[in-house]
MARBA-3410 file (N, C-alpha, C, O; in Angstrom, 1 decimal):
70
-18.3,-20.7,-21.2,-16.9,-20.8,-20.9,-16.1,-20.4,-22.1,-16.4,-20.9,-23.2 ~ -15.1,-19.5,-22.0,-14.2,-19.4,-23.1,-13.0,-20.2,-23.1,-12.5,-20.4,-22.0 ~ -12.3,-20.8,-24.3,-11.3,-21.6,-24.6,-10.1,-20.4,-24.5,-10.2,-19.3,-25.1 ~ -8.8,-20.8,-23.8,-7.8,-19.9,-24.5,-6.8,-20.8,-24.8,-6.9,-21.9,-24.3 ~ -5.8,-20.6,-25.6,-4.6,-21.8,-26.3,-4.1,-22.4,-25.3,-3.6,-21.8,-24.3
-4.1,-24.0,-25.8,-3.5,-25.2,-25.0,-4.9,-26.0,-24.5,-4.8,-27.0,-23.8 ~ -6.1,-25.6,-24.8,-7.5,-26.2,-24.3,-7.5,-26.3,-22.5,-7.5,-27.4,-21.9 ~ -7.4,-25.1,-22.1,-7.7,-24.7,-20.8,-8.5,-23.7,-20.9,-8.4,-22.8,-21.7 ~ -9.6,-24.2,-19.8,-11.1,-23.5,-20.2,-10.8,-22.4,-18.4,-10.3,-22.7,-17.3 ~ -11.5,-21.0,-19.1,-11.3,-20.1,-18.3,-12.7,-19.5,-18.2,-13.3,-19.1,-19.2
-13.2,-19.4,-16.9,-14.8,-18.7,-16.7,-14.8,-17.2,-17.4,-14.1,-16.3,-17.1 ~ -15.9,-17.1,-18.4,-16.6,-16.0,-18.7,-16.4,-15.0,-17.4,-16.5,-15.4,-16.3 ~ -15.9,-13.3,-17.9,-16.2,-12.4,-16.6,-15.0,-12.4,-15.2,-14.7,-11.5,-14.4 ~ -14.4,-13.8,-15.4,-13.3,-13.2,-15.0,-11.9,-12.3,-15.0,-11.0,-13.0,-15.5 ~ -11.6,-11.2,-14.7,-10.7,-10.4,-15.5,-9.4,-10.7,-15.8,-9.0,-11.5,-15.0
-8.6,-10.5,-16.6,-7.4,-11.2,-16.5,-6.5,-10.1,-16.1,-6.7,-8.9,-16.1 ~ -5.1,-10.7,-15.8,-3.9,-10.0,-14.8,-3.8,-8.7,-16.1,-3.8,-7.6,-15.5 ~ -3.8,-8.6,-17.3,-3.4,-7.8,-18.0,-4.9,-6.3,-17.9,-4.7,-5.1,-18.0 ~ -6.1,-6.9,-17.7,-7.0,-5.8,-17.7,-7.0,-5.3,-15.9,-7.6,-4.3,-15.7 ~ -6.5,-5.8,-15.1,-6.3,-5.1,-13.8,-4.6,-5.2,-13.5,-4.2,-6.3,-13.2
-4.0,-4.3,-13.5,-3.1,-3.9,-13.3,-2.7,-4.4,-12.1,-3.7,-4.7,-11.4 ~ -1.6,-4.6,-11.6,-1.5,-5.1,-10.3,-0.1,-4.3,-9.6,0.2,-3.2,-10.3 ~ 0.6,-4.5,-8.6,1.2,-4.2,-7.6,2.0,-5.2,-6.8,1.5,-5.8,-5.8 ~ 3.5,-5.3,-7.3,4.0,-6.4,-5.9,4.9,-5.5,-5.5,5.5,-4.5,-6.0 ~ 4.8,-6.3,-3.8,5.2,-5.7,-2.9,6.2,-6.4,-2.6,6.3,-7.5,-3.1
7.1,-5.8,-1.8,9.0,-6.2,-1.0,8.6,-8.0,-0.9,9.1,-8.9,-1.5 ~ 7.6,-8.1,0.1,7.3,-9.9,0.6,6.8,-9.8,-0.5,6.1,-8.9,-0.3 ~ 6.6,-10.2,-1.8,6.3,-11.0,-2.8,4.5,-10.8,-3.3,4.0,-11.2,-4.3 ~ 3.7,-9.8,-2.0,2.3,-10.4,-2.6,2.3,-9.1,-3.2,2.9,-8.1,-3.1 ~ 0.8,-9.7,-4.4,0.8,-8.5,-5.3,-0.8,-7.8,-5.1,-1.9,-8.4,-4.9
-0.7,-6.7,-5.1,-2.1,-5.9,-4.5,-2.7,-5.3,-6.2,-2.0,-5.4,-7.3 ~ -4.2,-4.8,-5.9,-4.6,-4.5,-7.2,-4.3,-3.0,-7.3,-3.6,-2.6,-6.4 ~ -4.7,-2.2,-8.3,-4.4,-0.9,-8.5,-5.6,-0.2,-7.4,-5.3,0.9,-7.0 ~ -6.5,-0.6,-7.0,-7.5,0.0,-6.1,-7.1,-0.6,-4.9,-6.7,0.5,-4.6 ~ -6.9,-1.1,-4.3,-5.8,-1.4,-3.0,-5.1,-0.8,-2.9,-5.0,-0.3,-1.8
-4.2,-0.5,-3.8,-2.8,0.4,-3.3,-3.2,1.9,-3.6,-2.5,2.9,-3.3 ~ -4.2,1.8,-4.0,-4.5,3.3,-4.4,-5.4,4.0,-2.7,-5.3,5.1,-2.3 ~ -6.1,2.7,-2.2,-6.8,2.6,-0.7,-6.1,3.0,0.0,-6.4,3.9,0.8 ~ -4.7,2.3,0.0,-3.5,1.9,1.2,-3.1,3.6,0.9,-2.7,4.3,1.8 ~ -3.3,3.9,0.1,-1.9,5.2,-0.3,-3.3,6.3,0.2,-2.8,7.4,0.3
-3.8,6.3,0.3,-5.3,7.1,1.2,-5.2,7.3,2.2,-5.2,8.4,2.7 ~ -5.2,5.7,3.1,-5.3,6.0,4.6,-4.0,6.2,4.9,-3.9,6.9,5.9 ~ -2.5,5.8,4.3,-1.5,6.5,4.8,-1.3,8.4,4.4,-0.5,9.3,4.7 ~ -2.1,8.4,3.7,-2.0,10.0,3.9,-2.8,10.5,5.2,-2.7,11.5,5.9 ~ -3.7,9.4,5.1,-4.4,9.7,6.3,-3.8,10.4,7.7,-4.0,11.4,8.4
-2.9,8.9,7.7,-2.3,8.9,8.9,-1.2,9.8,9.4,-0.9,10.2,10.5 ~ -0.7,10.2,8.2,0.6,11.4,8.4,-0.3,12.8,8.5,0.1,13.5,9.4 ~ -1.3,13.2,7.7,-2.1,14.1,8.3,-2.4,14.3,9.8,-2.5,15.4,10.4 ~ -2.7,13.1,10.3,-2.9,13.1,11.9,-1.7,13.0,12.8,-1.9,13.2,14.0 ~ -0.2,12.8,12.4,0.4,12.4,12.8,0.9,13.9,12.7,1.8,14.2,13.5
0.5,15.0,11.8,1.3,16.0,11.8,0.3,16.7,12.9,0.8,16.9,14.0 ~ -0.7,17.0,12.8,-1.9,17.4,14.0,-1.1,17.1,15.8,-1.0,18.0,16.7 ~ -0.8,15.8,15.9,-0.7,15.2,16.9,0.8,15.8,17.6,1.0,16.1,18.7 ~ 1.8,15.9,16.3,2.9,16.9,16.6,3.1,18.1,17.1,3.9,18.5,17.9 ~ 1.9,18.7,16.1,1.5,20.5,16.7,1.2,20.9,18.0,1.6,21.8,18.7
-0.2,19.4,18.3,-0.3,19.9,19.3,0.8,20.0,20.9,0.9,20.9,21.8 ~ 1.5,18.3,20.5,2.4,17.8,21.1,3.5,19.6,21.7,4.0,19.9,22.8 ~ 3.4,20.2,20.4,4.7,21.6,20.8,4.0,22.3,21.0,4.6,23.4,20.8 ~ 2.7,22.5,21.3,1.9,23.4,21.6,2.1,23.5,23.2,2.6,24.4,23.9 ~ 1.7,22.2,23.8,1.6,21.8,24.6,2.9,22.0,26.0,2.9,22.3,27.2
4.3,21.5,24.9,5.4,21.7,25.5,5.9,22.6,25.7,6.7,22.6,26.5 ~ 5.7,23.6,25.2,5.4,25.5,25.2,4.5,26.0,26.1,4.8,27.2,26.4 ~ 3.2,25.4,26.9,2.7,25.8,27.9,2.9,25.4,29.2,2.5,26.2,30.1 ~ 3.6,24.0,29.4,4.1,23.5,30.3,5.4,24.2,30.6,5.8,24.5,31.8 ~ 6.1,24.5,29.5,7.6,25.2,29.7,7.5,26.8,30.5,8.2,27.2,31.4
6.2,27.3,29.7,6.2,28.5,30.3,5.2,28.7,32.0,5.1,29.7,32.6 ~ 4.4,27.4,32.5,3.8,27.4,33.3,5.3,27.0,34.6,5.5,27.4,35.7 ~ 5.8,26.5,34.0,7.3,25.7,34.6,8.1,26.8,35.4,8.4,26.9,36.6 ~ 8.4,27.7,34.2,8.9,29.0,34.4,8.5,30.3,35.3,9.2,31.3,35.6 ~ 6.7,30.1,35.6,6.8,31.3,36.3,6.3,31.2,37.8,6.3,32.2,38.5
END
C-alpha cells in the first residue's frame, strides 16, 4: 500500500485522475480518454451510415419519380 499526505492509504496500481486524463460531459459524468475516443468512433460510424442511407433514400426517390412519370 502506498501512503499519500494526510495518512490516507491508496492501493498500489491504481491510476490516478492525473495519469488518465478524463472527460466531463453536459450531465456532469466524466468519461475516460478511451471512451470518448470509442464514443467519437461509433458516432462516425453512424453518420457514415446515415450518409449511405441518404443516397440511397434519393436514389430511390428518383426511380419512383421517374417510374411515376411514365
Amino acid at each position: 500500500m502506498a501512503e499519500i499526505s494526510g495518512g490516507n492509504k491508496i492501493k498500489e496500481g491504481i491510476k490516478s485522475s492525473e495519469e488518465q486524463p478524463q472527460a466531463k460531459t453536459d450531465c456532469g459524468k466524466v468519461r475516460s480518454k478511451e471512451h470518448e475516443e470509442a464514443l467519437d468512433k461509433k458516432i462516425a460510424e453512424i453518420r457514415k451510415k446515415n450518409q449511405l442511407i441518404e443516397k440511397r433514400k434519393e436514389v430511390l426517390s428518383e426511380k419512383i419519380e421517374k417510374f411515376m412519370s411514365e
